[in-house]
C-alpha positions as CSV (number, residue, x, y, z in Angstrom):
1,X,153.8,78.5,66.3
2,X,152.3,76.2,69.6
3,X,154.1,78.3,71.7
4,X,153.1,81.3,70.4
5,X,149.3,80.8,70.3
6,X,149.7,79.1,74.0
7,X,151.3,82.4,75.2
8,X,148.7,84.4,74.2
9,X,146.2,82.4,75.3
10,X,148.3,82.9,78.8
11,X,148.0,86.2,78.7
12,X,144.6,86.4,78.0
13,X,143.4,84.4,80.7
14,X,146.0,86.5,83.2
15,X,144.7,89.8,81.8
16,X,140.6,88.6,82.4
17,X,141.6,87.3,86.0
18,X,142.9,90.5,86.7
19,X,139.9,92.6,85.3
20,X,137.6,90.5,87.1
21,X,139.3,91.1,90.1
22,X,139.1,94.7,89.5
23,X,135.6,94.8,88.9
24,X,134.8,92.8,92.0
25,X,136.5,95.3,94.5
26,X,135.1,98.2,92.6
27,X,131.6,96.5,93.5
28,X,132.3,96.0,96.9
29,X,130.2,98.9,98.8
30,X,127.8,98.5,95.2
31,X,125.5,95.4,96.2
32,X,122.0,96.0,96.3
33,X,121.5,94.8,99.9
34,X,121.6,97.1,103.0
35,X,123.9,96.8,106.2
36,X,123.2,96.8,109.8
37,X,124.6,100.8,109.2
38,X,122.2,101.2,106.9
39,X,119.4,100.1,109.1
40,X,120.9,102.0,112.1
41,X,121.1,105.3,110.4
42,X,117.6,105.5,109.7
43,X,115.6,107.8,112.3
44,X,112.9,109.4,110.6
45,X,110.0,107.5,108.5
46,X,109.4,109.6,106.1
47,X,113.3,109.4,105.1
48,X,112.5,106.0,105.6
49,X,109.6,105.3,103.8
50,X,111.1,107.3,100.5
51,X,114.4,105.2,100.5
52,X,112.0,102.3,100.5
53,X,110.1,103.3,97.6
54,X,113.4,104.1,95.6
55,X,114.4,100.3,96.4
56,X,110.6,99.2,95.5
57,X,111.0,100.9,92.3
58,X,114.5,99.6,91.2
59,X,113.2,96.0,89.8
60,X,110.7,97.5,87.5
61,X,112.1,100.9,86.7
62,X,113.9,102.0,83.7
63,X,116.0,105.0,82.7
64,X,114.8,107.3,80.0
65,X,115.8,110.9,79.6
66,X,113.1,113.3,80.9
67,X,110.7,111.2,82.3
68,X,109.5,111.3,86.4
69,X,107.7,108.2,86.8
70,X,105.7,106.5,87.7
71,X,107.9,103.4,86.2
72,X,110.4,105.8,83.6
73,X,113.4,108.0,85.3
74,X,116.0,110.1,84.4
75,X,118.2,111.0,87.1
76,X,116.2,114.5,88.9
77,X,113.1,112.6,87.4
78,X,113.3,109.7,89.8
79,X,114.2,112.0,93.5
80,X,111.8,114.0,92.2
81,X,109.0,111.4,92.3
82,X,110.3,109.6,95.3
83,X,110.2,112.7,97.4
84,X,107.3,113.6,95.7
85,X,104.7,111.0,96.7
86,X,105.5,112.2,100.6
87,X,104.2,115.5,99.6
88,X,107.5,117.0,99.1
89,X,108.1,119.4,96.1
90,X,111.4,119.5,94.5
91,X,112.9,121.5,91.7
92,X,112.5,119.4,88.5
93,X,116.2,119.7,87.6
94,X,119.7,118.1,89.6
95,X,121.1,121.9,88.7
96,X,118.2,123.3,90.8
97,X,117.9,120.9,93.0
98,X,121.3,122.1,94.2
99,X,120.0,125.2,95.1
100,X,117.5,123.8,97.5
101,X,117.9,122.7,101.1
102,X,121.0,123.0,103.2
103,X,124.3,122.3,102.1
104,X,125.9,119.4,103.6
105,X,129.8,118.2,104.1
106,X,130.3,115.0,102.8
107,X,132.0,113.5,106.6
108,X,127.8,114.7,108.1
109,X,126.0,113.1,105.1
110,X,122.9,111.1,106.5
111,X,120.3,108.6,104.8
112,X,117.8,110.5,102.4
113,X,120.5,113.0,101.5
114,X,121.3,114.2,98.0
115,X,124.0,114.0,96.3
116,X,125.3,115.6,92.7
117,X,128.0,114.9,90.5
118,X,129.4,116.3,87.2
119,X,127.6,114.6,83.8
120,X,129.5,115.8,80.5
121,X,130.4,119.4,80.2
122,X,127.2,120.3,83.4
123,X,128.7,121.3,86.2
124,X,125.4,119.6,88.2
125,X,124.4,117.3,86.2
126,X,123.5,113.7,87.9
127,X,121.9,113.1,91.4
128,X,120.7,110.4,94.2
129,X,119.7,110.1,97.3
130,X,122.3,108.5,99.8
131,X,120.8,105.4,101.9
132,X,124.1,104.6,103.8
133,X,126.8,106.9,105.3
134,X,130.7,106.2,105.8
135,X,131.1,102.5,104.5
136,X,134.6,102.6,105.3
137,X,135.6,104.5,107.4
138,X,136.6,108.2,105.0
139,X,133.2,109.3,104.6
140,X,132.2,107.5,101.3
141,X,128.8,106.5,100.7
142,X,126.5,104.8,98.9
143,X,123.2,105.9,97.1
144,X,120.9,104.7,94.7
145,X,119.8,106.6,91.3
146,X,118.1,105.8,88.0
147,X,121.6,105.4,86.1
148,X,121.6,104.8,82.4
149,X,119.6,103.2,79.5
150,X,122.2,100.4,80.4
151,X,121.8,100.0,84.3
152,X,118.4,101.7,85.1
153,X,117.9,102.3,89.1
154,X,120.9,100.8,91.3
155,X,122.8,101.3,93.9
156,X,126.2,102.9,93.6
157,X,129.1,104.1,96.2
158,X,130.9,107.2,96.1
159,X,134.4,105.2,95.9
160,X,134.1,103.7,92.2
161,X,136.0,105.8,89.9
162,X,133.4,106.7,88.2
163,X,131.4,108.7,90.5
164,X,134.8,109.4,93.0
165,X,136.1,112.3,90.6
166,X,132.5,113.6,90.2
167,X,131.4,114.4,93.2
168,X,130.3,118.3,93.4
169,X,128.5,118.3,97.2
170,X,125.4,117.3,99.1
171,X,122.2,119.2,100.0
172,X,120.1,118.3,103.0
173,X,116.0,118.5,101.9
174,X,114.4,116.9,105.4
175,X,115.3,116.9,109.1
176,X,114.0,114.6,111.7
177,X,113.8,115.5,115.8
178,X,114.8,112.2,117.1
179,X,113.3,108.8,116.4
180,X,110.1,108.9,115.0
181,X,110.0,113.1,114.3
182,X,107.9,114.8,112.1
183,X,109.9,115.5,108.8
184,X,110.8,119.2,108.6
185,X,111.5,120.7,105.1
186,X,114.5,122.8,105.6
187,X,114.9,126.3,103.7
188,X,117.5,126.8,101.6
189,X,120.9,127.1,103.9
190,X,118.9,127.7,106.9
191,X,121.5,129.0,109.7
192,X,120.4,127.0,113.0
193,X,121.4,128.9,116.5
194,X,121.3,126.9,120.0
195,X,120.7,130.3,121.7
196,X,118.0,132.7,121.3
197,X,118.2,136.6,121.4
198,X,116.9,137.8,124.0
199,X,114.0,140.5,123.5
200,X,114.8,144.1,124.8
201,X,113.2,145.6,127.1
202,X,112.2,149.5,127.7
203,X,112.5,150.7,131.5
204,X,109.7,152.9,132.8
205,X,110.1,154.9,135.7
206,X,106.6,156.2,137.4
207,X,106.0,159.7,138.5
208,X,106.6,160.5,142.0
209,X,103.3,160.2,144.3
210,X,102.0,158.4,141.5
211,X,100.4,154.9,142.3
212,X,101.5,151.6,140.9
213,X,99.0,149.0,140.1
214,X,100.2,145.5,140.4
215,X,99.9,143.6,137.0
216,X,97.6,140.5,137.4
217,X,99.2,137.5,137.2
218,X,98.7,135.4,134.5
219,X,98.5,131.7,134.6
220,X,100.5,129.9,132.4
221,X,99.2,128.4,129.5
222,X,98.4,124.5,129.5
223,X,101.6,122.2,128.1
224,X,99.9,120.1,125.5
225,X,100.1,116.4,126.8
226,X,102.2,113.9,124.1
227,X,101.3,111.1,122.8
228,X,102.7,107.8,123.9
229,X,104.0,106.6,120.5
230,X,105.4,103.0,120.1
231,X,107.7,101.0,117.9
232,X,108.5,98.1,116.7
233,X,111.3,96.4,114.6
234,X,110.2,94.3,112.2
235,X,111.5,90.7,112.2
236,X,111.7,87.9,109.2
237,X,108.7,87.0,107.7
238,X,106.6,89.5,109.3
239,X,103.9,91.6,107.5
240,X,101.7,94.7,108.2
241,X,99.0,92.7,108.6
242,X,100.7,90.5,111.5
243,X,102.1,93.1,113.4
244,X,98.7,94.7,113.1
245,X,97.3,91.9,115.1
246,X,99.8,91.9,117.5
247,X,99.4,95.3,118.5
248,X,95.5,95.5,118.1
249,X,95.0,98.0,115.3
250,X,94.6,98.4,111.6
251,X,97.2,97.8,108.8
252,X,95.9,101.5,107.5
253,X,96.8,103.0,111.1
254,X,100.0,101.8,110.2
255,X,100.2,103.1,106.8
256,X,98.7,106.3,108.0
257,X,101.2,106.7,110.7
258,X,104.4,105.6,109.1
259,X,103.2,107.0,105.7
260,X,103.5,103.8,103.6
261,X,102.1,104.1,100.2
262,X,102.4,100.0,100.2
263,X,102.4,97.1,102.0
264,X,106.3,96.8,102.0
265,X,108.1,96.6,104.7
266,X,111.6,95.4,105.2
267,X,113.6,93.9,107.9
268,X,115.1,95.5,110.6
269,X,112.6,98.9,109.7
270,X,111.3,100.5,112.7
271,X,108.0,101.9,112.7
272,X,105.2,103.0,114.6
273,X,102.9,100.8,116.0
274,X,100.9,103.2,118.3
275,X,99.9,106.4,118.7
């Protein structure tokens, strides 16, 4: 009867060493810290500044069905609010938010993406926003969402099983022109072209003996000078109000131009300093 109740203890330890491993490599690409890649990818502060109020929000927020904030998400509630205090209107729904944007192959997903999956019997159903792009090397991500009554807001990958068989597709809401652009709110499945058409042109022929006035040259108008904008990398321990100092301006200049609604700032984030 020893024997017996050994081996099943045995077995249970085997069988809960083996689950825990399992739940460690699904976690993996799941931790609530971002990469070097992470940091990297970003190239636009507004994208920026709306994945950092998702991660401001996740210690306090909680999940409940229907609700878009300020502290109480469901899933469409919580994009919706965090693209929403930059001054950019979303659909209410995941299902319409879908239908917005441009659609996006999962191998050109970029940071401030969205991304939908199945929930139940709805086709669209669940959604995030992406904050880091091909963690290992097939194009999987990771994004952060207000989860369940269970989890709240967290970060999750595109790998774990539960998400993996899911997925439905991405849509593309902002576009940035190089480091430190101006956000541009892209129509739905806008078609871009690198050439432009040229316009036609109608021949006149003047009568014979007929006299031609030259047309009058015309100057051509004045290119609008740019400002010189800087950045700056933020460093351990620094604050807005440090860098402020260091670069002789205001900490609202650098809300204003980086379009913080808070003080927080994280390391490794580039912003603007001047402008």
């Amino acid at each position: 009867m020893l024997k017996k109740i050994l081996f099943c203890i045995a077995v249970l330890l085997t069988v809960t060493s083996l689950y825990a491993q399992v739940e460690n490599n699904t976690d993996t690409f799941a931790e609530d810290t971002v990469s070097a890649n992470f940091e990297a990818a970003i190239t636009c502060p507004t994208i920026d500044s709306i994945i950092q109020l998702a991660f401001a929000k996740k210690p306090i927020a909680t999940y409940k069905y229907g609700a878009a904030g300020p502290n109480h998400f469901d899933c469409s509630g919580f994009v919706y609010y965090c693209f929403g205090q930059y001054g950019i209107k979303l659909p209410r729904s995941s299902r319409d938010m879908f239908l917005v944007g441009q659609k996006v192959r999962k191998e050109d997903l970029q940071p401030g993406d969205l991304v939908f999956f199945s929930r139940g019997k709805l086709e669209i159903g669940h959604v995030g926003i992406v904050i880091e792009t091909n963690i290992d090397g097939h194009h999987n991500f990771r994004f952060i969402h207000s989860s369940t009554y269970k989890t709240n807001v967290r970060v999750d990958n595109s790998i774990s099983t539960n998400y993996a068989t899911r997925y439905k597709g991405a849509r593309r809401i902002i576009s940035c022109d190089g480091i430190g652009g101006d956000a541009t709110i892209l129509p739905s499945d806008t078609v871009f072209s690198d050439t432009i058409p040229p316009i036609p042109t109608t021949s006149v022929v003047a009568p014979a003996n007929s006299q031609v006035t030259p047309a009058t040259p015309q100057k051509p108008a004045p290119v609008p000078q740019q400002s010189a904008i800087k950045y700056h990398k933020i460093k351990k321990g620094e604050t807005l109000s440090s860098i402020a100092r260091k670069y002789h301006t205001t900490v609202a200049n650098l809300k204003k131009w980086n379009k913080l609604k808070s003080d927080f700032i994280r390391e490794g984030q580039r912003i603007i300093v001047a402008k």
